[in-house]
One Martini backbone bead per residue (centre of mass of N, CA, C, O) as a GRO file, in nm:
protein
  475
    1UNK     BB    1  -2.282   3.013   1.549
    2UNK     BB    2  -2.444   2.733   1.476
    3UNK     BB    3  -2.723   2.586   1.682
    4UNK     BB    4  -2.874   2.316   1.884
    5UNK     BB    5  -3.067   2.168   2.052
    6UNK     BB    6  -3.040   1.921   2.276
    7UNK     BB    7  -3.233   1.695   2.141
    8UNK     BB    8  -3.051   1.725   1.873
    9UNK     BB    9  -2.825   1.588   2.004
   10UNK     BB   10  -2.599   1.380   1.974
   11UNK     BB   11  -2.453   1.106   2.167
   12UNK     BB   12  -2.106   0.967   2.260
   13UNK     BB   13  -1.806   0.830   2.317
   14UNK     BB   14  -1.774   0.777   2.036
   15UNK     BB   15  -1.606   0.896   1.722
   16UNK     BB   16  -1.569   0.806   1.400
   17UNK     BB   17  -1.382   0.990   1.093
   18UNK     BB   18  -1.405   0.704   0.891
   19UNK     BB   19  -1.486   0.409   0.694
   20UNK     BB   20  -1.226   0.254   0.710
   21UNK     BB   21  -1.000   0.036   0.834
   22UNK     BB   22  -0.909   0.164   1.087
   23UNK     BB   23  -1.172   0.330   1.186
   24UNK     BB   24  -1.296   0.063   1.228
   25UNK     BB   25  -1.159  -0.134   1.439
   26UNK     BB   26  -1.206   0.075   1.627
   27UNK     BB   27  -1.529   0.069   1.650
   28UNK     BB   28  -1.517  -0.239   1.743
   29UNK     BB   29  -1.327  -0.236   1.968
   30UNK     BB   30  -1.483  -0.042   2.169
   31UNK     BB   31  -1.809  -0.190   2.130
   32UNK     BB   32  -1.651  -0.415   2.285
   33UNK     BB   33  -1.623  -0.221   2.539
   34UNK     BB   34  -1.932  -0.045   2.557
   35UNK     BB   35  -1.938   0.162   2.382
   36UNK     BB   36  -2.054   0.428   2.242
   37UNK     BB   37  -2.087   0.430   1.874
   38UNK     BB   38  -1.951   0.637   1.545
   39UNK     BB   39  -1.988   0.657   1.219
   40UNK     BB   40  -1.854   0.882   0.970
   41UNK     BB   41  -1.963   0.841   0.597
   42UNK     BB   42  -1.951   0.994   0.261
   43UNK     BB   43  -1.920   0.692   0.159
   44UNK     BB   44  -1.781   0.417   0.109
   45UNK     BB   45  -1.723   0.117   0.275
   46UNK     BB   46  -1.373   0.087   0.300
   47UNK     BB   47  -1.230   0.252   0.177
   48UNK     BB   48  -0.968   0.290  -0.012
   49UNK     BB   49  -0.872  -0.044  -0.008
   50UNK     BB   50  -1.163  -0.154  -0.106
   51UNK     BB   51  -1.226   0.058  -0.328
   52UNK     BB   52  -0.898   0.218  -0.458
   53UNK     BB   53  -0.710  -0.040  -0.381
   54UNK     BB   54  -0.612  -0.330  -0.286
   55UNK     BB   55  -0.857  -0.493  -0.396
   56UNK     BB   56  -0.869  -0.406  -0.678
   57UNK     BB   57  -0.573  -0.434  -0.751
   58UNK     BB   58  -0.518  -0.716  -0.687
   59UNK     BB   59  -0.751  -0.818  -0.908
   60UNK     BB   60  -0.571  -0.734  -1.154
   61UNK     BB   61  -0.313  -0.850  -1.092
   62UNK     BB   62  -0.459  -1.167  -1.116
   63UNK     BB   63  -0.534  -1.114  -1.433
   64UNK     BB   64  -0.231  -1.039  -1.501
   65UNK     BB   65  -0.130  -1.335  -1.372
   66UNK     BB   66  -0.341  -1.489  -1.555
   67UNK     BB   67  -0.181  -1.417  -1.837
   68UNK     BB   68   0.132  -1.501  -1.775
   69UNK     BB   69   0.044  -1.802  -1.740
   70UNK     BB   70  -0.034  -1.837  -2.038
   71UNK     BB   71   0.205  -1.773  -2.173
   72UNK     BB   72   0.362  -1.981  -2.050
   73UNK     BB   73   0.223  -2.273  -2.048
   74UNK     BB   74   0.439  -2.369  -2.340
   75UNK     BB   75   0.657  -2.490  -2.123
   76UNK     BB   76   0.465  -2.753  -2.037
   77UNK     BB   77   0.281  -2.838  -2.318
   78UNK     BB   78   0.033  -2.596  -2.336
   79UNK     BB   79  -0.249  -2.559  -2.513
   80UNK     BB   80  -0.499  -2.261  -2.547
   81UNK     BB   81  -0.451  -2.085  -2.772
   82UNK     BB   82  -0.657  -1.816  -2.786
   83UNK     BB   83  -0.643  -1.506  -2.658
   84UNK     BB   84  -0.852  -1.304  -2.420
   85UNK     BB   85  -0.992  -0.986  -2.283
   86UNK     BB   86  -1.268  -0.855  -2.082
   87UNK     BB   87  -1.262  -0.543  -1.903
   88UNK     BB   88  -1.552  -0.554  -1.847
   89UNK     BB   89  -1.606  -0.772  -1.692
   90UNK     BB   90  -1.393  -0.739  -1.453
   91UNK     BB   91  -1.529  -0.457  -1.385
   92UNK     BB   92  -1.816  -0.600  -1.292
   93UNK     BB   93  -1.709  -0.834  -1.092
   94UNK     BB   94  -1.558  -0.636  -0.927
   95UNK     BB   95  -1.790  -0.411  -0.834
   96UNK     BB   96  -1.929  -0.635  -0.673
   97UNK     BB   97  -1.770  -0.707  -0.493
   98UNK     BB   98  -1.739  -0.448  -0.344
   99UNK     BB   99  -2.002  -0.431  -0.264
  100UNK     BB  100  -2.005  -0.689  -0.104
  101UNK     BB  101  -1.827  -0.524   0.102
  102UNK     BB  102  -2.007  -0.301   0.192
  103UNK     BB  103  -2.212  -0.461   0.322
  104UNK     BB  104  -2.091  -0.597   0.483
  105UNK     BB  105  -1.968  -0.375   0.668
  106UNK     BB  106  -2.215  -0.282   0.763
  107UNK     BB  107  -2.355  -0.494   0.901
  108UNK     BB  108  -2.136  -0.543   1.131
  109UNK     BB  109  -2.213  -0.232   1.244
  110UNK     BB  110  -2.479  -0.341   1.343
  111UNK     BB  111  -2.448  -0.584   1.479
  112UNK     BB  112  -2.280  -0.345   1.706
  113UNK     BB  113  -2.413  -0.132   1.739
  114UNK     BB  114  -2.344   0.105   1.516
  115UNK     BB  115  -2.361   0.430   1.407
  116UNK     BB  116  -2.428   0.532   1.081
  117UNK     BB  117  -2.319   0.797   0.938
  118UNK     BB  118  -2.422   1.000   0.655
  119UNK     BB  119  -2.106   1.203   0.566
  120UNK     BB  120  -1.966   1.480   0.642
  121UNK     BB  121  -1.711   1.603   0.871
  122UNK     BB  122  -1.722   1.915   1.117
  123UNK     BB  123  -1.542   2.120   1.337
  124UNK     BB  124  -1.681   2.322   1.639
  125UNK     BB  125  -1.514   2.108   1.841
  126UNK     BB  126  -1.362   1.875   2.029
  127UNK     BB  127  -1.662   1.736   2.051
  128UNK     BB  128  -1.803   1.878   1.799
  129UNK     BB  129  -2.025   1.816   1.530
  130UNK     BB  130  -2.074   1.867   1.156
  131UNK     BB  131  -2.331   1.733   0.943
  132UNK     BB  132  -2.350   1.872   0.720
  133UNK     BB  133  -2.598   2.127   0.736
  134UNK     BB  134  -2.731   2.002   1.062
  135UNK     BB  135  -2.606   1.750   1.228
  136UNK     BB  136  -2.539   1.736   1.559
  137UNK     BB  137  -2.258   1.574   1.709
  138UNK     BB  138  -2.126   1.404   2.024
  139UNK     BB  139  -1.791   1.339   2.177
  140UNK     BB  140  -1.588   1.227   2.397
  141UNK     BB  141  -1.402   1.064   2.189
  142UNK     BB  142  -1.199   1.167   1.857
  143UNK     BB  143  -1.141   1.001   1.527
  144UNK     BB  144  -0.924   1.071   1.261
  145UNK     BB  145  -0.998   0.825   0.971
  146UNK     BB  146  -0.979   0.999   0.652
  147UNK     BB  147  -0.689   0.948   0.506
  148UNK     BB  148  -0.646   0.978   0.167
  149UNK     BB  149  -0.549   1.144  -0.184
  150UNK     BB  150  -0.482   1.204  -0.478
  151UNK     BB  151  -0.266   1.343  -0.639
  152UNK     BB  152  -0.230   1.622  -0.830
  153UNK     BB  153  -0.103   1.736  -1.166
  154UNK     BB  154   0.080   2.026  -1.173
  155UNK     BB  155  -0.036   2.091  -1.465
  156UNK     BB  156  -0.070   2.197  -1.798
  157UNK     BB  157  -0.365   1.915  -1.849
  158UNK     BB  158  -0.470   1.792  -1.555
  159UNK     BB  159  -0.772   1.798  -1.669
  160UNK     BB  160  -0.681   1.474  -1.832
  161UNK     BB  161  -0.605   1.327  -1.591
  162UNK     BB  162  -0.610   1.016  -1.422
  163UNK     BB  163  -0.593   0.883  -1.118
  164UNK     BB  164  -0.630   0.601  -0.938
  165UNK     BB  165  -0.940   0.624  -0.922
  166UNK     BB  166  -0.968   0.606  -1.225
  167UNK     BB  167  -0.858   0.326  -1.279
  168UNK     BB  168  -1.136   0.187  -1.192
  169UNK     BB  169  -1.367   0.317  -1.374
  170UNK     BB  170  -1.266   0.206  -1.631
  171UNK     BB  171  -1.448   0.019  -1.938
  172UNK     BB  172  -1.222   0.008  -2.102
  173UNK     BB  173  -0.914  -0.077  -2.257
  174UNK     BB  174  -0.619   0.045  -2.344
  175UNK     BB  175  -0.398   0.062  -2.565
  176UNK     BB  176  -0.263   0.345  -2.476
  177UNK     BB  177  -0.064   0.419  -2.163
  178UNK     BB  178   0.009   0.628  -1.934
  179UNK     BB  179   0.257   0.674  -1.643
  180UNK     BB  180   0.290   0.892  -1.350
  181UNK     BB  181   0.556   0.765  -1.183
  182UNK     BB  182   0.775   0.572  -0.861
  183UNK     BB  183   0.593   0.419  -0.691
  184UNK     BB  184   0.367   0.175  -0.599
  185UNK     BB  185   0.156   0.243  -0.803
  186UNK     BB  186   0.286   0.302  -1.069
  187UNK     BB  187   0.422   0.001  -1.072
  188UNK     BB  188   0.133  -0.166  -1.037
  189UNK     BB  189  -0.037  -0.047  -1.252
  190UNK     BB  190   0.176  -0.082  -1.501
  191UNK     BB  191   0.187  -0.416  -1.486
  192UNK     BB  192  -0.138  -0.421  -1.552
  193UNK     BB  193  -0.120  -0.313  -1.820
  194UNK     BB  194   0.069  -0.469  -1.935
  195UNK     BB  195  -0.008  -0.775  -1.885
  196UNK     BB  196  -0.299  -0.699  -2.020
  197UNK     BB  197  -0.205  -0.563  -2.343
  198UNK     BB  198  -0.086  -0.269  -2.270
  199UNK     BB  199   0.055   0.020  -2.378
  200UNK     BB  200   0.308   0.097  -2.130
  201UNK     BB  201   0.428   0.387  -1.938
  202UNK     BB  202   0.684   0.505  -1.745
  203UNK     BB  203   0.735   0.819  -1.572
  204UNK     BB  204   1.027   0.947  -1.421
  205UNK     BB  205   1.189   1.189  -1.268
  206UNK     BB  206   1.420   1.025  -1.194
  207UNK     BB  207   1.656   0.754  -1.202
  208UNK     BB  208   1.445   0.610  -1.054
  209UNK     BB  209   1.244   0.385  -0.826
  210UNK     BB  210   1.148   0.320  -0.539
  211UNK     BB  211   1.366   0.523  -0.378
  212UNK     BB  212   1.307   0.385  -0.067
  213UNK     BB  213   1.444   0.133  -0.107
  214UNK     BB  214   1.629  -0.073  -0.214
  215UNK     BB  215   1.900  -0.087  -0.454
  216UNK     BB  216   1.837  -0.379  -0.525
  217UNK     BB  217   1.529  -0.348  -0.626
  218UNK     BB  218   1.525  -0.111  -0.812
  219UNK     BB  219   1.753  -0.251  -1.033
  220UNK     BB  220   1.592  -0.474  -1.060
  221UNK     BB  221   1.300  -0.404  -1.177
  222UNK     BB  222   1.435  -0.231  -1.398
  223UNK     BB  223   1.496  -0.490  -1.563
  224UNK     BB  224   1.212  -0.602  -1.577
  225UNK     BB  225   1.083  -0.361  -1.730
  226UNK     BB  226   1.302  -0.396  -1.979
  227UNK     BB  227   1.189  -0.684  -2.065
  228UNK     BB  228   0.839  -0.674  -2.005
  229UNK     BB  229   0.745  -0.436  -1.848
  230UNK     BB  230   0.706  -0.150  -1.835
  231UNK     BB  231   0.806   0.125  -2.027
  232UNK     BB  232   1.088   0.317  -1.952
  233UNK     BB  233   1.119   0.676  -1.810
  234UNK     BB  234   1.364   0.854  -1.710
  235UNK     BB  235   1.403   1.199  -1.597
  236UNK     BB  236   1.047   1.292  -1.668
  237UNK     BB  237   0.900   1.589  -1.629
  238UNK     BB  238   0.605   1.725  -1.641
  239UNK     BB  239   0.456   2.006  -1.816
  240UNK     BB  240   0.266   1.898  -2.002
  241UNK     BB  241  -0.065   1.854  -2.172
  242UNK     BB  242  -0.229   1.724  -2.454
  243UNK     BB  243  -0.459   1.706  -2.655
  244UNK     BB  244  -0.594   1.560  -2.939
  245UNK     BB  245  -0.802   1.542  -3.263
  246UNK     BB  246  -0.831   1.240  -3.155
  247UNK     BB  247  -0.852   1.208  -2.842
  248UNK     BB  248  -0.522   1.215  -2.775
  249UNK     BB  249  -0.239   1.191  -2.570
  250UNK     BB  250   0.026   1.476  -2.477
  251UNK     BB  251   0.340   1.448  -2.344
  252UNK     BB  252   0.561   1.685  -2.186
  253UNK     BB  253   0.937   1.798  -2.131
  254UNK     BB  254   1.168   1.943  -1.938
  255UNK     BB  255   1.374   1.808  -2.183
  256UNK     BB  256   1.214   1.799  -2.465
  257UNK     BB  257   1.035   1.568  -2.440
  258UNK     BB  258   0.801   1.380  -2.643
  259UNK     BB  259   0.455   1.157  -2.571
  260UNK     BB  260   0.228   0.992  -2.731
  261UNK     BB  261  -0.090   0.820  -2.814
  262UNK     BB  262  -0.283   0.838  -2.553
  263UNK     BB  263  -0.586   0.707  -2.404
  264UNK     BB  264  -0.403   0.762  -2.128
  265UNK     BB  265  -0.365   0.944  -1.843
  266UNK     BB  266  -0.151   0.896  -1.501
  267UNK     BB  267  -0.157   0.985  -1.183
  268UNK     BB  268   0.108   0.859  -0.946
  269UNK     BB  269   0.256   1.128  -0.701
  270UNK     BB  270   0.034   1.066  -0.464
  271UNK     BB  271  -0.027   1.153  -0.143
  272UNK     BB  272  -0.317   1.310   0.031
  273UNK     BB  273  -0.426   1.443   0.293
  274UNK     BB  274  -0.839   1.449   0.403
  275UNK     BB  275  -0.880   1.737   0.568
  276UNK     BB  276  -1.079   1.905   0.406
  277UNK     BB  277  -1.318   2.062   0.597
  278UNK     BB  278  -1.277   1.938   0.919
  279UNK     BB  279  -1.160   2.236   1.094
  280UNK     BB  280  -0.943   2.136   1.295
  281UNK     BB  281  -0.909   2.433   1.451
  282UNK     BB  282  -1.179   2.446   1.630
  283UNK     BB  283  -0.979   2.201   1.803
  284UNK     BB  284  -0.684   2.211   1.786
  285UNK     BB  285  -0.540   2.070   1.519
  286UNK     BB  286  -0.264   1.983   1.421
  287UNK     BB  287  -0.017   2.040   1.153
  288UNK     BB  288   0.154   1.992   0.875
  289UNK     BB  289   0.319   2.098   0.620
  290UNK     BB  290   0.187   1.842   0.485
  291UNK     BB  291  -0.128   1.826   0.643
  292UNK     BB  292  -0.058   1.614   0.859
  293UNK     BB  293  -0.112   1.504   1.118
  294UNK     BB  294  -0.041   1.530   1.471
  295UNK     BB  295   0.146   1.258   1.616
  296UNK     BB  296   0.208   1.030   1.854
  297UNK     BB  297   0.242   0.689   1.974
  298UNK     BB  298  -0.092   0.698   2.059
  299UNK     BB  299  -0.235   0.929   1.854
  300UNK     BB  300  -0.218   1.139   1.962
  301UNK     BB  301  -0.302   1.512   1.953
  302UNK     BB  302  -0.347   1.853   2.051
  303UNK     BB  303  -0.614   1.712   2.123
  304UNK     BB  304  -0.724   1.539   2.419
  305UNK     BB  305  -1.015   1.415   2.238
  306UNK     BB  306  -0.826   1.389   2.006
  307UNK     BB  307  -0.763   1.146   1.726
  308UNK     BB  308  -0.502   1.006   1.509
  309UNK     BB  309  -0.482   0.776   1.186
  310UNK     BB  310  -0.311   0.671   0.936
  311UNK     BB  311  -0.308   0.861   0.628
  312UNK     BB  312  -0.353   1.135   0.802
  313UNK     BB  313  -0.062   1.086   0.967
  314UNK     BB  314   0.180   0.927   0.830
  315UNK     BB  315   0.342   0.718   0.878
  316UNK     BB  316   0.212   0.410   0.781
  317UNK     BB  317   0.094   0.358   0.484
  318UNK     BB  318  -0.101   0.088   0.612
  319UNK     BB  319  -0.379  -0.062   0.655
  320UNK     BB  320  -0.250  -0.248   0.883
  321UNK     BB  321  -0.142  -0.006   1.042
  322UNK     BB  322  -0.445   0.095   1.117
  323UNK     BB  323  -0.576  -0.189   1.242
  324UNK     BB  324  -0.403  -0.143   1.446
  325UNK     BB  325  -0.408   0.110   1.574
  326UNK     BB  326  -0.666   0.113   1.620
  327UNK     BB  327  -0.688  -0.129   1.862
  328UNK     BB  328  -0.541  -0.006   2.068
  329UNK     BB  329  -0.676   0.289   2.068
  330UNK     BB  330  -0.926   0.099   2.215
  331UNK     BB  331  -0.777  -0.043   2.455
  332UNK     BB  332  -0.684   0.238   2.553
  333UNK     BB  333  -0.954   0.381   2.609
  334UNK     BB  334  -1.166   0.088   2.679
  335UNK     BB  335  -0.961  -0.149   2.783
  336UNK     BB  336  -0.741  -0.084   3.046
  337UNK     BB  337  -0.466   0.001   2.830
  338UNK     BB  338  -0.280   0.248   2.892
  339UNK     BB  339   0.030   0.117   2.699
  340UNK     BB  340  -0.146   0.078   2.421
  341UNK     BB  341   0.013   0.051   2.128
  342UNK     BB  342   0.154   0.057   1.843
  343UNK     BB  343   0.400  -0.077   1.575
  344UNK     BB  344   0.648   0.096   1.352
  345UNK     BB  345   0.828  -0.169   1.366
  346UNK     BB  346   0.881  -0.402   1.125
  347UNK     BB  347   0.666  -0.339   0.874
  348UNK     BB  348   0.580  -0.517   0.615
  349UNK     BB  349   0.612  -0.504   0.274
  350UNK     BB  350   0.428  -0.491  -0.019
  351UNK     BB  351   0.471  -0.509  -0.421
  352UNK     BB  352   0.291  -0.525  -0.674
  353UNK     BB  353   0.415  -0.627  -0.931
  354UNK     BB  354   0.660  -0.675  -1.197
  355UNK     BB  355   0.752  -0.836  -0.966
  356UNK     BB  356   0.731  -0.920  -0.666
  357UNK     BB  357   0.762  -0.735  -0.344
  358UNK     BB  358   0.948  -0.793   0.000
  359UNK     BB  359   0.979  -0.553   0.300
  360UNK     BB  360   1.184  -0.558   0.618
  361UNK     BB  361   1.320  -0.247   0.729
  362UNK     BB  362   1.606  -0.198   0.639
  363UNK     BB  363   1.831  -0.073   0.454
  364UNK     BB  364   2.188  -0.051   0.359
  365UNK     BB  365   2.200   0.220   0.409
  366UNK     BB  366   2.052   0.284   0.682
  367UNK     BB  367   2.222   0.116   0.813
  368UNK     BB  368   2.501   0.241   0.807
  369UNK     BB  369   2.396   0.478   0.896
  370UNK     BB  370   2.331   0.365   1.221
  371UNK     BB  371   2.601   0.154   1.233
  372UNK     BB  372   2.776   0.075   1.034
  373UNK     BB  373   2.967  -0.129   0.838
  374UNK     BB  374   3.109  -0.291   1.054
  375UNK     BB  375   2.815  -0.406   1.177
  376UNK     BB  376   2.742  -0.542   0.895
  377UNK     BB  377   2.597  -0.778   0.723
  378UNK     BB  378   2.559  -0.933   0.367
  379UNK     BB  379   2.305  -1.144   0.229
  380UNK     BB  380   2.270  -1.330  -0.062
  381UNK     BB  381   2.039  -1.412  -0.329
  382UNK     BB  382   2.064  -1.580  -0.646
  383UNK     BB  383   1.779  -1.703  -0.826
  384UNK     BB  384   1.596  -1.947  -1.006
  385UNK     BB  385   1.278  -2.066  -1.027
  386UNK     BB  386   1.138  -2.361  -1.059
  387UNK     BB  387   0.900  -2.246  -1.303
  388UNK     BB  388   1.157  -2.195  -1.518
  389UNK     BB  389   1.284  -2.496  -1.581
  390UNK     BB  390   1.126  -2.557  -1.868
  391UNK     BB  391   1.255  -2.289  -2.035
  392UNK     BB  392   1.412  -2.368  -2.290
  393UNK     BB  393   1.371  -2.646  -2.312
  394UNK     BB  394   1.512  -2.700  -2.047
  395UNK     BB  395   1.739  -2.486  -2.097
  396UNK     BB  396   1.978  -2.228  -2.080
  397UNK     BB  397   1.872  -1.907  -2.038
  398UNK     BB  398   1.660  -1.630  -1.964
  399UNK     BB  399   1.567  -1.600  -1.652
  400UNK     BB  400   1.408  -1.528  -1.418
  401UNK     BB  401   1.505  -1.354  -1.132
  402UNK     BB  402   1.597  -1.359  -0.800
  403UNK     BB  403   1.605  -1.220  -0.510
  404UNK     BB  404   1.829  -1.183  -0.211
  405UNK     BB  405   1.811  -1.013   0.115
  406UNK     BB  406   2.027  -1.010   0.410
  407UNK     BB  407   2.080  -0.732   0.700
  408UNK     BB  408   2.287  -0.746   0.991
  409UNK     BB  409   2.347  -0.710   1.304
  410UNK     BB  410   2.625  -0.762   1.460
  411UNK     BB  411   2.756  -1.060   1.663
  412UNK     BB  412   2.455  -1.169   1.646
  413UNK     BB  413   2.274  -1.108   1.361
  414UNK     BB  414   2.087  -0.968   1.339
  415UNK     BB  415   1.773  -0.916   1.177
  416UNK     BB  416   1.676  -0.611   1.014
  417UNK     BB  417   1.697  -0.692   0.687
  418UNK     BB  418   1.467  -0.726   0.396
  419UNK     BB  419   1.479  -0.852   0.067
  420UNK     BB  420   1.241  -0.891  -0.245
  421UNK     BB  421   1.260  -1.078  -0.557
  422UNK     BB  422   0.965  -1.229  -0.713
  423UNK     BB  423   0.838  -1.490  -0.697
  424UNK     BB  424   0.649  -1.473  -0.411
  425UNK     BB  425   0.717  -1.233  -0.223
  426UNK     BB  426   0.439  -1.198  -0.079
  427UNK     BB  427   0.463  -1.507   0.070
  428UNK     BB  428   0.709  -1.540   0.198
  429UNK     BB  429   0.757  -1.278   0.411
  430UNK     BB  430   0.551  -1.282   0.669
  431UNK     BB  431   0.728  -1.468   0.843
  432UNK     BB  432   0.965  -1.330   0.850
  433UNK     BB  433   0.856  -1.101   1.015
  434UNK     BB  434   0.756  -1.243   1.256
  435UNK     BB  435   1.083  -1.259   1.339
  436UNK     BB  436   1.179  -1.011   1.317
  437UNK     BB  437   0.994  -0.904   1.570
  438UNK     BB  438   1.165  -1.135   1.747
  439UNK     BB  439   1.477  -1.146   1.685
  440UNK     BB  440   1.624  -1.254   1.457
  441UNK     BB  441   1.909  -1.453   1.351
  442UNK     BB  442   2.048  -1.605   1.143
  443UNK     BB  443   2.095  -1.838   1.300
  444UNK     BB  444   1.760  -1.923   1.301
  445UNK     BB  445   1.745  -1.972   1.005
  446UNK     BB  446   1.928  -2.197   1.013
  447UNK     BB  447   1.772  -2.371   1.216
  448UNK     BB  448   1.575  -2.404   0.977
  449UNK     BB  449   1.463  -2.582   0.803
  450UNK     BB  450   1.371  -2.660   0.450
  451UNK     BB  451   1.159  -2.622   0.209
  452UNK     BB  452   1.152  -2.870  -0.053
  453UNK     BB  453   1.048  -2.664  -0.278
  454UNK     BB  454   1.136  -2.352  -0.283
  455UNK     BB  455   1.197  -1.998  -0.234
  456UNK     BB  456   1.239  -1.979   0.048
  457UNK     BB  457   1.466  -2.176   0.125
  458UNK     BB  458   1.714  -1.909   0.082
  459UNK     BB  459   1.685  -1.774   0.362
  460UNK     BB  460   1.774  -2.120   0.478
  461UNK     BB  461   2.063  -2.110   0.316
  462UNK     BB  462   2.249  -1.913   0.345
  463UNK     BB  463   2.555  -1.818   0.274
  464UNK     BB  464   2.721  -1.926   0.543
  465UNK     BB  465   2.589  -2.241   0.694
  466UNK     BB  466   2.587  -2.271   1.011
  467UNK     BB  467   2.834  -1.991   1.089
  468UNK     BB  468   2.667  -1.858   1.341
  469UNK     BB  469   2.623  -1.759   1.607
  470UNK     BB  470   2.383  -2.004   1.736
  471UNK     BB  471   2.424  -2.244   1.590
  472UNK     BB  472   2.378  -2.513   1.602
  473UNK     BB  473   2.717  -2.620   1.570
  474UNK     BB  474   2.809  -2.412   1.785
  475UNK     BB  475   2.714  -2.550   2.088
   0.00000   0.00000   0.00000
C-alpha cells in the first residue's frame, strides 16, 4: 500500500464524502461547532437533486405547468393565440440557474472555511483517505454521503437508452419519447414529456404505478393518465432495444408486443447506491445485499469513525430527509447532544406528476395490517377544485377530481395517513405533515376553521364533521 509523509496528509475532524444536499448540510452544521472540516467532491456541489433531480425536475414541471395553464386560458375567456415552446432555451435558462446555485454551495463553504476538496475519495483505513492518484486526507471522524445514481436498463440495446440523468442533457424536446419505470421518476419524466407537447409513452413492468403508494393514488393516477397522458402500458417488460436505420428507437417485450418510432427512450427502473470506488471494505464498513451501507438509526455504520447517511443508506432517500440526519448527526458529533439523531417516521413526500401527489404515513393496506381493520376509520374526500368551475362553460362535464384520504387509527382516531391527488396537494401537504408529527387526531383537523375556497379545507371538513372524541362540540 502506497503511502505519504507525514507532512503530505492534511488533517481535520471531520470529513464528509460527498458534495450534496445531506453531506453540506452536516459539513457546515459541524463547522458551525468549530470543528475543521473538509469536503470531498468530484462533480458539481449540490448533488443529485440540485444538479439531476429535484431543482431541474421543478423548473420542467413548472414549464409543462404553465404550457397546461394556457390551454386552460380559453375556460376563463382568454385568447392567448397560437402558442410554441423553446425547449433549448429552457434548458440554457436552466442550466444558469443551476450554475449559478453550485457557485452559491461553493461560496458558503468557503464563507464558513470548509476545506473543498476536488476529487472521488476511496478508503485506506478508517481514518484516511486517498483523493485521485495521490492525495492522503485523514479525519478523526469521516461522513459517507455519496447518495446514489441512476440503475442501467439490464437488456440487449441499453447502451441506447438514456437514464434520468441524461433526460437532463437533451437539447431539442423529442417528438416521441418512451419512459420505462412506474416510480416517481418515471412519473414525474412522464408528466414533464406529456405536458410539454412530446408523445410520451410509459411502460410499468406489473400492473400498476407507484405501487408502494395508496391504493387510491394509483388508481386516481391511472384515470390521470389515461385522459390526459402520458399514454400507459401495464405488464410491459423490456426484453431488448433496437435502433432503427432512420435513427429511432423500438423496444420489444417479453409479452410479445413491439412499440417503435421513439426518438427517446428514457430508463427510470430505480436507482443504486454511488458506493463502487470508495474501497468501504479497508474501512470496514458493511453493505447490505442490495448495496446500501448499513447504518443504525443514528447514522453509525460498523465501523466506529465511518458514518453514513442519504441516498447511500437507503432509509428515506429524500433530500430534506439527508439534510435533517446530516444535522442531527453534526449536533450529536460535535454538539455536545448526545441522543440527537433525524425522525424517519411520519415523512411527507409528495410526486410532481400530473396531477401532483402528496402522502404521509401509513397506506390503507400498511395500516390494517399494523393495527387491524377493526381498529382503523378512513375518511374520504372526492371533489372538483373550484379552478375548473369554469370549464365546460361553466356546466356540468368531465372535469379533474381531486381525491383525498384521511386514515385514523384508535379511539381518538389519531392520523396515521393521509394522501392527496389533485391540484395543489404538494403545497397544502407541508401543513398537515407538521400537525400528523405533532400526533393530530381528526378531532384536531375538525377543531381548525377552513379557510374558504381552498382544497385544504376538505380536509377540515371531512363528514361527520366534529362528531370525533375531542372536538369543540363534544367538550
Amino acid at each position: 500500500m502506497a503511502t505519504a509523509a507525514a507532512e503530505d496528509v492534511q488533517r481535520f475532524d471531520f470529513i464528509v464524502i460527498g458534495g450534496g444536499s445531506g453531506g453540506l448540510a452536516c459539513a457546515k452544521r459541524a463547522a458551525g461547532y468549530g470543528a475543521s472540516v473538509a469536503v470531498i467532491e468530484g462533480s458539481r456541489y449540490g448533488g443529485t437533486c440540485v444538479n439531476v433531480g429535484c431543482v431541474p425536475k421543478k423548473v420542467m414541471f413548472n414549464a409543462s405547468h404553465v404550457m397546461e395553464a394556457i390551454h386552460d386560458a380559453k375556460e376563463f375567456g382568454i385568447n392567448v393565440g397560437d402558442v410554441s415552446f423553446d425547449w433549448a432555451k429552457l434548458k440554457r435558462y436552466r442550466d444558469r440557474y443551476i450554475s449559478r446555485l453550485n457557485t452559491i454551495y461553493e461560496g458558503g463553504l468557503d464563507k464558513m472555511k470548509i476545506t473543498r476538496i476536488q476529487g472521488y475519495a476511496s478508503f485506506i483505513d478508517a481514518n484516511t483517505l486517498r483523493v485521485g492518484e495521490s492525495q492522503i486526507v485523514r479525519g478523526d471522524k469521516i461522513l459517507v454521503a455519496v447518495g446514489g445514481s441512476p440503475a442501467s436498463l439490464p437488456v440487449p440495446g441499453g447502451e441506447h437508452v438514456l437514464d434520468s440523468d441524461g433526460f437532463f442533457e437533451l437539447e431539442t424536446q423529442p417528438r416521441k419519447a418512451a419512459i420505462i419505470g412506474s416510480g416517481y421518476i418515471a412519473v414525474e419524466l412522464g408528466g414533464v414529456f406529456s405536458g410539454l407537447g412530446t408523445e410520451a409513452h410509459l411502460f410499468a413492468r406489473e400492473n400498476s404505478v407507484l405501487r408502494s403508494f395508496d391504493p387510491m393514488i394509483q388508481t386516481q393516477l391511472i384515470k390521470a393518465m389515461n385522459k390526459s397522458g402520458p399514454k400507459l402500458f401495464l405488464n410491459h417488460v423490456p426484453e431488448r432495444v433496437e435502433k432503427n436505420e432512420d435513427g429511432k428507437f423500438t423496444i420489444f417485450f417479453k409479452n410479445g408486443q413491439s412499440e417503435g418510432g421513439y426518438d427517446v427512450v428514457l430508463s427510470a427502473i430505480g436507482r443504486v447506491p454511488s458506493t463502487k470506488g470508495l474501497n468501504l471494505e479497508a474501512a470496514g464498513v458493511d453493505t447490505n445485499h442490495r448495496g446500501y451501507i448499513t447504518v443504525d438509526d443514528y447514522q453509525n455504520t460498523s465501523a466506529p469513525t465511518v458514518f453514513a447517511l442519504g441516498d447511500v443508506a437507503g432509509k428515506v432517500e429524500l433530500t430534506p430527509m439527508a439534510i435533517a440526519a446530516g444535522r442531527r448527526l453534526a449536533d450529536r458529533l460535535f454538539g455536545n447532544r448526545p441522543t440527537a439523531r433525524a425522525d424517519y417516521d411520519m415523512v411527507p413526500t409528495v410526486v410532481f406528476s400530473h396531477p401532483t401527489i402528496g402522502t404521509c404515513g401509513l397506506t390503507e393496506p400498511r395500516a390494517i395490517e399494523l393495527y387491524g381493520a377493526e381498529n382503523i376509520k378512513v375518511y374520504n374526500s372526492d371533489f372538483v377544485n373550484l379552478y375548473y368551475g369554469t370549464f365546460f362553460e361553466g356546466n356540468a362535464g368531465e372535469k379533474p377530481i381531486t381525491k383525498y384520504k384521511v386514515i385514523c387509527h384508535g379511539p381518538e382516531e389519531r392520523v396515521v395517513g393521509l394522501h392527496l391527488i389533485g391540484m395543489s396537494s404538494d403545497e397544502v401537504l407541508q401543513g398537515f405533515g407538521v400537525a400528523m408529527k405533532m400526533g393530530a387526531t381528526k378531532a384536531d383537523f375538525d377543531n381548525c376553521v377552513a379557510i374558504h375556497p381552498t382544497a385544504g379545507e376538505e380536509l377540515v371538513t371531512l363528514p361527520p364533521w366534529g362528531m370525533s372524541e375531542g372536538s369543540a362540540n363534544r367538550k
